[in-house]
C-alpha positions as CSV (number, residue, x, y, z in Angstrom):
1,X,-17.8,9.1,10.9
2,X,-20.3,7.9,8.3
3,X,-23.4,7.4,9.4
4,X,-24.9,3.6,9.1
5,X,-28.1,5.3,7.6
6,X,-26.4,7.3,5.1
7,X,-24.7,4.2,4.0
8,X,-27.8,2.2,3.4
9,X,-29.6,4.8,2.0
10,X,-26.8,5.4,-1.1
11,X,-27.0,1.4,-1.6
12,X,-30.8,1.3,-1.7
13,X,-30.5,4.3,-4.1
14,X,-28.1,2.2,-6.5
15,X,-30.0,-0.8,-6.6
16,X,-33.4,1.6,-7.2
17,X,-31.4,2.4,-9.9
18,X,-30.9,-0.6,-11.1
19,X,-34.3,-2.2,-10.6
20,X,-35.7,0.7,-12.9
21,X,-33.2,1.3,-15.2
22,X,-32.1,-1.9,-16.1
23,X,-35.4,-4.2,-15.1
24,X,-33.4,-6.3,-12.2
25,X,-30.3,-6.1,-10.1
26,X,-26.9,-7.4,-11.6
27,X,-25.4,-10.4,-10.3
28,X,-22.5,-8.0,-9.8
29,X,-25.0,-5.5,-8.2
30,X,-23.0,-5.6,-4.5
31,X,-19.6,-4.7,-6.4
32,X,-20.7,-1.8,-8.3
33,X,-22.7,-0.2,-5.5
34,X,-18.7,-0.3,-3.7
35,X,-16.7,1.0,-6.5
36,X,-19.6,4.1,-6.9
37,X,-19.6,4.8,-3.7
38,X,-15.8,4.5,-3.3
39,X,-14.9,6.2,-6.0
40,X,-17.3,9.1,-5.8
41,X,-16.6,12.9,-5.1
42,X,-17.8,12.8,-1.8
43,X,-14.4,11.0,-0.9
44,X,-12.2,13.6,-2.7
45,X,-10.1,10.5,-4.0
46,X,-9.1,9.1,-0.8
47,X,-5.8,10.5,-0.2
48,X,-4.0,8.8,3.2
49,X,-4.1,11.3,6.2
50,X,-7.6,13.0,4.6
51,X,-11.2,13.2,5.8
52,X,-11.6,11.4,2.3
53,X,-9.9,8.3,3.9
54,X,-11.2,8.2,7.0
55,X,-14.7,8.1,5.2
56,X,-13.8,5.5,3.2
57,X,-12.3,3.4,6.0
58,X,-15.9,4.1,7.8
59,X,-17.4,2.6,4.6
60,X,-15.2,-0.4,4.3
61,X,-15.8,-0.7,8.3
62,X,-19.6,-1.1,7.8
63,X,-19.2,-3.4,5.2
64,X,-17.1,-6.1,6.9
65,X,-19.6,-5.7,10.3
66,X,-22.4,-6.6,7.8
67,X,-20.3,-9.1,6.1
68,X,-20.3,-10.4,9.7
69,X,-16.5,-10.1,10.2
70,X,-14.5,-9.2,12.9
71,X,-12.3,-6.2,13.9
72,X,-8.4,-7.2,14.1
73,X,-6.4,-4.2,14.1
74,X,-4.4,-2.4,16.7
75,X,-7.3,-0.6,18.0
76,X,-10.6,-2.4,16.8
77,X,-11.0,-2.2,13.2
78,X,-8.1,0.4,12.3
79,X,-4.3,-0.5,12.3
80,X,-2.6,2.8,12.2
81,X,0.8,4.2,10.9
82,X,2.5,7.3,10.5
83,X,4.1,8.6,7.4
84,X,5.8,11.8,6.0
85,X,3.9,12.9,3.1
86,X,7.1,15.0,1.5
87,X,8.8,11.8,-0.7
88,X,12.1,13.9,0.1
89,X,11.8,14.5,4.0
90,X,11.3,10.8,5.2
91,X,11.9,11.5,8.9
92,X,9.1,14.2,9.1
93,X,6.3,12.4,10.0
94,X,3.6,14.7,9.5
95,X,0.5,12.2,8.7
96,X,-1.1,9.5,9.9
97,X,-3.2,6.8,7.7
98,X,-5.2,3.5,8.6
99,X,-5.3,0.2,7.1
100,X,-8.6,-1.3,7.8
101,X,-8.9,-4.8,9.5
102,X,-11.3,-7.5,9.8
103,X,-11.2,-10.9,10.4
104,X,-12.8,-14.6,9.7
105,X,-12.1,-16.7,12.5
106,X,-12.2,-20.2,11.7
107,X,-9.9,-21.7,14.9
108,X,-7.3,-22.6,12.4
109,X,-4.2,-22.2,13.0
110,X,-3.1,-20.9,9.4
111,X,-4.4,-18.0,7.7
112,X,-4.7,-16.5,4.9
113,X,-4.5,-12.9,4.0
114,X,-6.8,-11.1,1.4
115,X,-5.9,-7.7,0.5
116,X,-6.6,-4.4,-1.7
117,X,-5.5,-0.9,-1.3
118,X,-8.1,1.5,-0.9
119,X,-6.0,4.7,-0.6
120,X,-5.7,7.0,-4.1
121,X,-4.4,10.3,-4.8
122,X,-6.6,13.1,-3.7
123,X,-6.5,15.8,-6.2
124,X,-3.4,14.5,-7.5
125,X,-1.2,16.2,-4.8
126,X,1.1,12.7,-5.3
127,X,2.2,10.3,-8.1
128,X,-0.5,12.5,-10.6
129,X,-0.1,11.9,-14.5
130,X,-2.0,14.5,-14.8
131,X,0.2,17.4,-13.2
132,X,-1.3,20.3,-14.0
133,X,-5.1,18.9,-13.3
134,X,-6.2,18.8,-9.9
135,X,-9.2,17.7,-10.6
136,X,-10.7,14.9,-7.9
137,X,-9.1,11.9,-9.1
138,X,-11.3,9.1,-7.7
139,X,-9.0,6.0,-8.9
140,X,-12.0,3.7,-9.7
141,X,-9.8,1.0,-11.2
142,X,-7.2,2.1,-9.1
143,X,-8.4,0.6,-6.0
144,X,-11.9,0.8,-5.2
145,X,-12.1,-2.0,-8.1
146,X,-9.9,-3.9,-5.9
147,X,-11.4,-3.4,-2.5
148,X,-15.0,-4.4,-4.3
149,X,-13.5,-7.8,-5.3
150,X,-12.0,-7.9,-1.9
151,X,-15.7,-7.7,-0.3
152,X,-17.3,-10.2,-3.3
153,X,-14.8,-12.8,-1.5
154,X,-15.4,-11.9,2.2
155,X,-18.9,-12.1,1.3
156,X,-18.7,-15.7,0.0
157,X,-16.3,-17.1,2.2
158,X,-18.0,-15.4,5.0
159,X,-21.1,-18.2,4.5
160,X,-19.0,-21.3,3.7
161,X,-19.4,-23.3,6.5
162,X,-16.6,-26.0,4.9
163,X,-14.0,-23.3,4.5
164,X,-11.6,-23.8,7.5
165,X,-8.7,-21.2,7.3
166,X,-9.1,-18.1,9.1
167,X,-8.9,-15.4,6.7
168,X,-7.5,-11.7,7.5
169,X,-9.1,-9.4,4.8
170,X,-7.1,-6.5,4.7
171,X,-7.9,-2.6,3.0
172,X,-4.5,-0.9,3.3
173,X,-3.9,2.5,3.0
174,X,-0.7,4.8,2.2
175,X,0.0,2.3,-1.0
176,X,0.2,5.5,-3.2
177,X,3.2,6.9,-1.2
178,X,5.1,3.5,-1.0
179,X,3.3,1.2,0.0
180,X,3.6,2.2,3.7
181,X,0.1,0.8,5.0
182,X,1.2,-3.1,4.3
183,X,4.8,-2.1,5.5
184,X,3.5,-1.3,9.2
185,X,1.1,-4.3,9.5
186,X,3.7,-6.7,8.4
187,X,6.4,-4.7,11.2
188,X,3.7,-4.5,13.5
189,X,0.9,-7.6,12.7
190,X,-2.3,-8.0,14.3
191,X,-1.4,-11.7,14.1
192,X,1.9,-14.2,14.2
193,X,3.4,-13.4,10.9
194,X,4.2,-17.4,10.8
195,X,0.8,-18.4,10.8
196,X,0.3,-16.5,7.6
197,X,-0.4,-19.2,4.7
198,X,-0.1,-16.7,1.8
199,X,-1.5,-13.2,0.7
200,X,-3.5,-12.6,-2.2
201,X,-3.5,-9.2,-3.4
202,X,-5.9,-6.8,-5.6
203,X,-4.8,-3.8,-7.7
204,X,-6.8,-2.7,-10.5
205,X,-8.4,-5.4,-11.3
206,X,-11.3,-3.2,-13.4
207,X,-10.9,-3.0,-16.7
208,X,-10.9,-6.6,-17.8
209,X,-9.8,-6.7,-21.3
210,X,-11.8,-8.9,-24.8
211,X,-9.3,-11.1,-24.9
212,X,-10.0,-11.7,-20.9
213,X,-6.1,-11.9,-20.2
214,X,-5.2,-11.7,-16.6
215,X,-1.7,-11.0,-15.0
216,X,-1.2,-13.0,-11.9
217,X,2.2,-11.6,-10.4
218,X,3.9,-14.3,-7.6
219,X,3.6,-17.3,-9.1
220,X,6.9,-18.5,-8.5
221,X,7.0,-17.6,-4.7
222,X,5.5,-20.9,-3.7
223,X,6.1,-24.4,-5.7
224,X,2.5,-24.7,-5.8
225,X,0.7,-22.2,-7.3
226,X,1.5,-23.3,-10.9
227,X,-0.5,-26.5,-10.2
228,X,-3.3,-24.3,-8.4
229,X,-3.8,-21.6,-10.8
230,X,-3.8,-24.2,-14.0
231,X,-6.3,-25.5,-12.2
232,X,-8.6,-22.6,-11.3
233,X,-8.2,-21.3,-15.1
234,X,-11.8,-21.3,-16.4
235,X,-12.3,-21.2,-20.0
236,X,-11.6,-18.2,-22.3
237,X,-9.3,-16.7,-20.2
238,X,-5.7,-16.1,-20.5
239,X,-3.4,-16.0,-17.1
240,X,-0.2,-13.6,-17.8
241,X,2.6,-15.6,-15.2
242,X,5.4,-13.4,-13.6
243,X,6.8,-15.6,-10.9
244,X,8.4,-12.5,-9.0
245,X,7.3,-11.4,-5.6
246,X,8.3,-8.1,-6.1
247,X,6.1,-5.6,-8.0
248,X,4.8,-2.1,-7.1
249,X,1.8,-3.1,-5.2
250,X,1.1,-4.4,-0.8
251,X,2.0,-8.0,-1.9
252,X,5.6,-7.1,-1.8
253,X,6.1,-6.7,1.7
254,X,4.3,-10.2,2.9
255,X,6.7,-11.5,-0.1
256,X,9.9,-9.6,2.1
257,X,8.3,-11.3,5.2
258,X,8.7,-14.8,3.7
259,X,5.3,-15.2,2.7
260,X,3.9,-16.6,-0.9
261,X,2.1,-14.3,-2.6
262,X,-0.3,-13.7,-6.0
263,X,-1.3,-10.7,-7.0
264,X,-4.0,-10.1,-9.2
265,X,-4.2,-7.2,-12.2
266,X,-6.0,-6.5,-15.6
267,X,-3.8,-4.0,-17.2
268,X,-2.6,-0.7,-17.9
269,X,-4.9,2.3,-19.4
270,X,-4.8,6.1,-20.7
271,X,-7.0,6.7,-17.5
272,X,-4.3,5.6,-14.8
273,X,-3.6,8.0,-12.2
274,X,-5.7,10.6,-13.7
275,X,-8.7,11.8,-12.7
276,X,-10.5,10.3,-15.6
277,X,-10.2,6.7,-13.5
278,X,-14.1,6.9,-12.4
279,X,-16.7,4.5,-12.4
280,X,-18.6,4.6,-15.5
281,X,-15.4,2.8,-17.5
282,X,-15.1,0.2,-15.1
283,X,-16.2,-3.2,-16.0
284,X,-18.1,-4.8,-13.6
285,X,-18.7,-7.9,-14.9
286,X,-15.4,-8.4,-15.6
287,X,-14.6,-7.3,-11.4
288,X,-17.3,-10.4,-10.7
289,X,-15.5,-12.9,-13.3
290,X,-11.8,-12.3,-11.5
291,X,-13.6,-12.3,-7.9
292,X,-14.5,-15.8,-8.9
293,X,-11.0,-17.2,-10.5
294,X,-9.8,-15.7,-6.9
295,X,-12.3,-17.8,-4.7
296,X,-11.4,-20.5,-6.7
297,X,-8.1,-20.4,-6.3
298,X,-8.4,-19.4,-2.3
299,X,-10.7,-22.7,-2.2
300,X,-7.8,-24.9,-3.2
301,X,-5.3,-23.0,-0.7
302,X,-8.1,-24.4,2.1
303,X,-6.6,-27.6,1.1
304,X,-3.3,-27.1,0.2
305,X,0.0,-26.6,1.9
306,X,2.4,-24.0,0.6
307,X,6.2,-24.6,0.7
308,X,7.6,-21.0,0.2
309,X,10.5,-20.0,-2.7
310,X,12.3,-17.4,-2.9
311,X,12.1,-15.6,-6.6
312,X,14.3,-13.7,-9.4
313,X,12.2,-11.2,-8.9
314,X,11.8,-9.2,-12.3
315,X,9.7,-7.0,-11.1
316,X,11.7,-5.0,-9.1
317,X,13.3,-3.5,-12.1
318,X,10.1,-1.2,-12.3
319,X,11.6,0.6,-9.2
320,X,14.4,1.4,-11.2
321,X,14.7,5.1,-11.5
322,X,15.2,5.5,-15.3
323,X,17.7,7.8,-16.7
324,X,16.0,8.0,-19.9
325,X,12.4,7.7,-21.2
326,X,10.7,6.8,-24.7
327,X,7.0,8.3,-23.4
328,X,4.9,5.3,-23.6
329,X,3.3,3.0,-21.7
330,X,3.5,-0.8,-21.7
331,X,0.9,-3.1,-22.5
332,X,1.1,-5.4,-19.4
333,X,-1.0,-7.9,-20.0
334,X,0.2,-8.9,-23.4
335,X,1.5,-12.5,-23.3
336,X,3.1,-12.6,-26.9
337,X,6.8,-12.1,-27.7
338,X,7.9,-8.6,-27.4
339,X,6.6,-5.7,-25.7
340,X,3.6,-4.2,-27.0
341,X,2.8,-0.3,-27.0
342,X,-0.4,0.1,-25.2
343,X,-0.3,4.3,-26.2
344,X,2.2,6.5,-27.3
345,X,2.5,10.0,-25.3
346,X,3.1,13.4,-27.3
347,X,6.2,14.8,-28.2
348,X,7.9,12.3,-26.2
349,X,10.9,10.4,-27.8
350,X,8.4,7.2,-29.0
351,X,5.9,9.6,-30.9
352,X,9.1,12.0,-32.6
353,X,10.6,8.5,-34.2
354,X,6.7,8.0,-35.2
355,X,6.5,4.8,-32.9
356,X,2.3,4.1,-33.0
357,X,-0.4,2.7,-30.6
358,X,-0.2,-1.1,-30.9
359,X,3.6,-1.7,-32.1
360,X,5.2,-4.3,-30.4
361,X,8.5,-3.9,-29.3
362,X,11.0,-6.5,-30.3
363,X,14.7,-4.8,-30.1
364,X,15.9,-1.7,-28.6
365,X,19.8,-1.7,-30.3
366,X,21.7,-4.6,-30.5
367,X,18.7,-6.3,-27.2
368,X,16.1,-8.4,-28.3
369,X,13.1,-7.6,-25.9
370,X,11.4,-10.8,-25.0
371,X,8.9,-8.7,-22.2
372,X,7.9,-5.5,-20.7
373,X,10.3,-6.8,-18.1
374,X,13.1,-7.3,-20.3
375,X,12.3,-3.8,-21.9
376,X,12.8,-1.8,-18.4
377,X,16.2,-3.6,-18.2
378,X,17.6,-2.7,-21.4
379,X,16.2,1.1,-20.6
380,X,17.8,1.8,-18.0
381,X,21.4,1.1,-20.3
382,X,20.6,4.8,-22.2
383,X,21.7,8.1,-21.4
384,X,20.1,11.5,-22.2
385,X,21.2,12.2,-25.6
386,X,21.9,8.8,-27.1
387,X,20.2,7.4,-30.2
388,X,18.9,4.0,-31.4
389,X,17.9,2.1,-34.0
390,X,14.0,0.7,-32.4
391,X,12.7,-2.4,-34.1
392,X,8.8,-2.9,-33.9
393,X,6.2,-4.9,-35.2
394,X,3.4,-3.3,-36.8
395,X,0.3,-5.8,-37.6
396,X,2.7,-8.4,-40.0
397,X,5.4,-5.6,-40.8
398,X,8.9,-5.1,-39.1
399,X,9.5,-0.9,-39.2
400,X,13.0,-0.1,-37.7
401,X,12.7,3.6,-35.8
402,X,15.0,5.9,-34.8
403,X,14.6,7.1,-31.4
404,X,16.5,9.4,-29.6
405,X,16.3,10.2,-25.6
């Protein structure tokens, strides 16, 4: 286990850090002292069933004791599962991993639950994009981002003595292999899954984009989040909608349960699941200006009741295994018509028919593409082999490729 010294003594080292190099501590000091730490070597990437895990978990533990939280898991702070850790050998279960549990009891009888996976790939033993690199990859964005926003809110709502839903912050593990960390607490729950008001979820929520464009996922699982996020919308930012419940992150298995759900994300990049996802690219600022949409909006949900719908659920086309691929990867935060290229990958179909960084996808065929969602359904019609006519927009120019899978 981590040592309580050790752990202060690598935060009073950041914020030395800070205080000399940069003349005064951040406002969004607290957050990057978590995503550093998190997503530093000594972890080794915090892979589920590793010593990398448990000394994460030990992190996130001392944080929520200082926050001034309380434990709620099966056994104090730790709510354990087991898991197999071969994708093709389900019954074999060889590991164990631990979601981390803490709890702000306000003697409601609702709550709400906040959560973020802190679990990443290791040295890309699972789920890699960079195969043959097994490198530590330390998933900055991808979660420790997450779990730092996560804290920012315990922190606040933690001292708001007006606040008056319990809230159940929750660091799952096991989310890389399948999200089997929120599966077990919502099969096995520290508290009446009925009493659960919604869950608000965090998954790379680190790179904050110019254009400040935010993708909140869930919005159509309760009649009232349309009203509450409009709301909570500061100025200059854009909110991306996608009203399904089902998407590739821990929200999804509260959503199975019944349970409204948002779910927070600010994009795609070249750096995802690689080990080239470390600290010094994330935006902390940007962590600190999403943190505070979120309080907003968990402010309102103090206050508001919550009548539950079930969705279309778009997103669960991305757990569509594909038959064919173009090599690129989606831009999903744009909010225009199309789907827009956010890179191209080499010698992949997309780059042989000269398809570019920054194209937008309108029609694959005879299928307009309105989305990225639209653009996984029409996919998944291809075979191996087939050609078709791709037609893109490139800056005010339609260019009509011909791609072949």
């Amino acid at each position: 286990m981590i040592k309580n010294m050790k752990i202060q003594w690598i935060g009073f080292t950041l914020m030395a850090f800070f205080t000399i190099v940069l003349g005064a501590q951040p406002s969004y000091q607290g957050i990057m002292t978590d995503v550093i730490y998190l997503a530093s070597d000594d972890l080794e990437g915090r892979c589920t069933g590793t010593r990398g895990e448990e000394l994460a978990a030990d992190y996130i533990i001392y944080r929520m004791k200082k926050i001034g939280l309380k434990p709620k898991g099966q056994k104090e702070w730790l709510h354990s599962f087991s898991f197999s850790s071969n994708p093709h050998d389900k019954a074999n279960l060889d590991k164990t991993g631990n979601n981390v549990v803490g709890f702000l009891d306000k003697k409601s009888k609702n709550t709400i639950v906040i959560g973020a996976h802190y679990d990443h790939l290791g040295h890309g033993e699972v789920g890699s994009l960079a195969p043959n690199d097994h490198s530590i990859h330390n998933g900055a964005d991808d979660n420790a981002s997450g779990v730092a926003c996560m804290l920012w809110l315990a922190e606040q709502l933690a001292t708001n003595k007006k606040f008056k839903t319990n809230v159940l912050f929750i660091a799952f593990s096991g989310e890389e292999y399948g999200l089997f960390g929120s599966k077990s607490f919502v099969d096995k729950p520290s508290i009446a899954l009925n009493q659960i008001k919604a869950m608000i979820n965090m998954d790379m929520v680190g790179r904050l984009n110019q254009e400040k464009v935010l993708a909140i996922s869930g919005s159509g699982t309760s009649k009232e989040w349309n009203s509450i996020l409009e709301k909570t919308k500061p100025q200059g930012f854009k909110f991306n909608y996608s009203e399904g419940g089902i998407g590739p992150s821990d929200h999804t298995s509260f959503y199975l349960k019944d349970i409204p759900v948002l779910h927070f994300f600010t994009g795609q990049h070249l750096d995802y699941h690689k080990p080239s996802d470390d600290s010094p690219l994330v935006n902390y600022l940007g962590i600190e200006e999403v943190s505070k949409i979120i309080h907003q909006i968990v402010l309102e949900l103090d206050k508001t009741k919550l009548t539950f719908q079930k969705t279309k659920d778009e997103n669960k086309d991305q757990a569509v295994s594909f038959k064919v691929t173009m090599g690129l990867m989606p831009d999903y935060v744009f909010s225009g018509e199309g789907m827009r290229v956010d890179a191209v990958f080499d010698n992949r179909p997309a780059a042989a028919a000269g398809m570019k960084n920054g194209d937008v996808i309108l029609q694959i065929g005879e299928s307009s593409i309105k989305d990225v969602y639209e653009y996984m359904k029409v996919l998944n019609k291809f075979e191996k082999g087939q050609e078709t006519d791709v037609t893109v927009l490139r800056g005010t120019e339609r260019v009509i490729l011909k791609v072949k899978f």
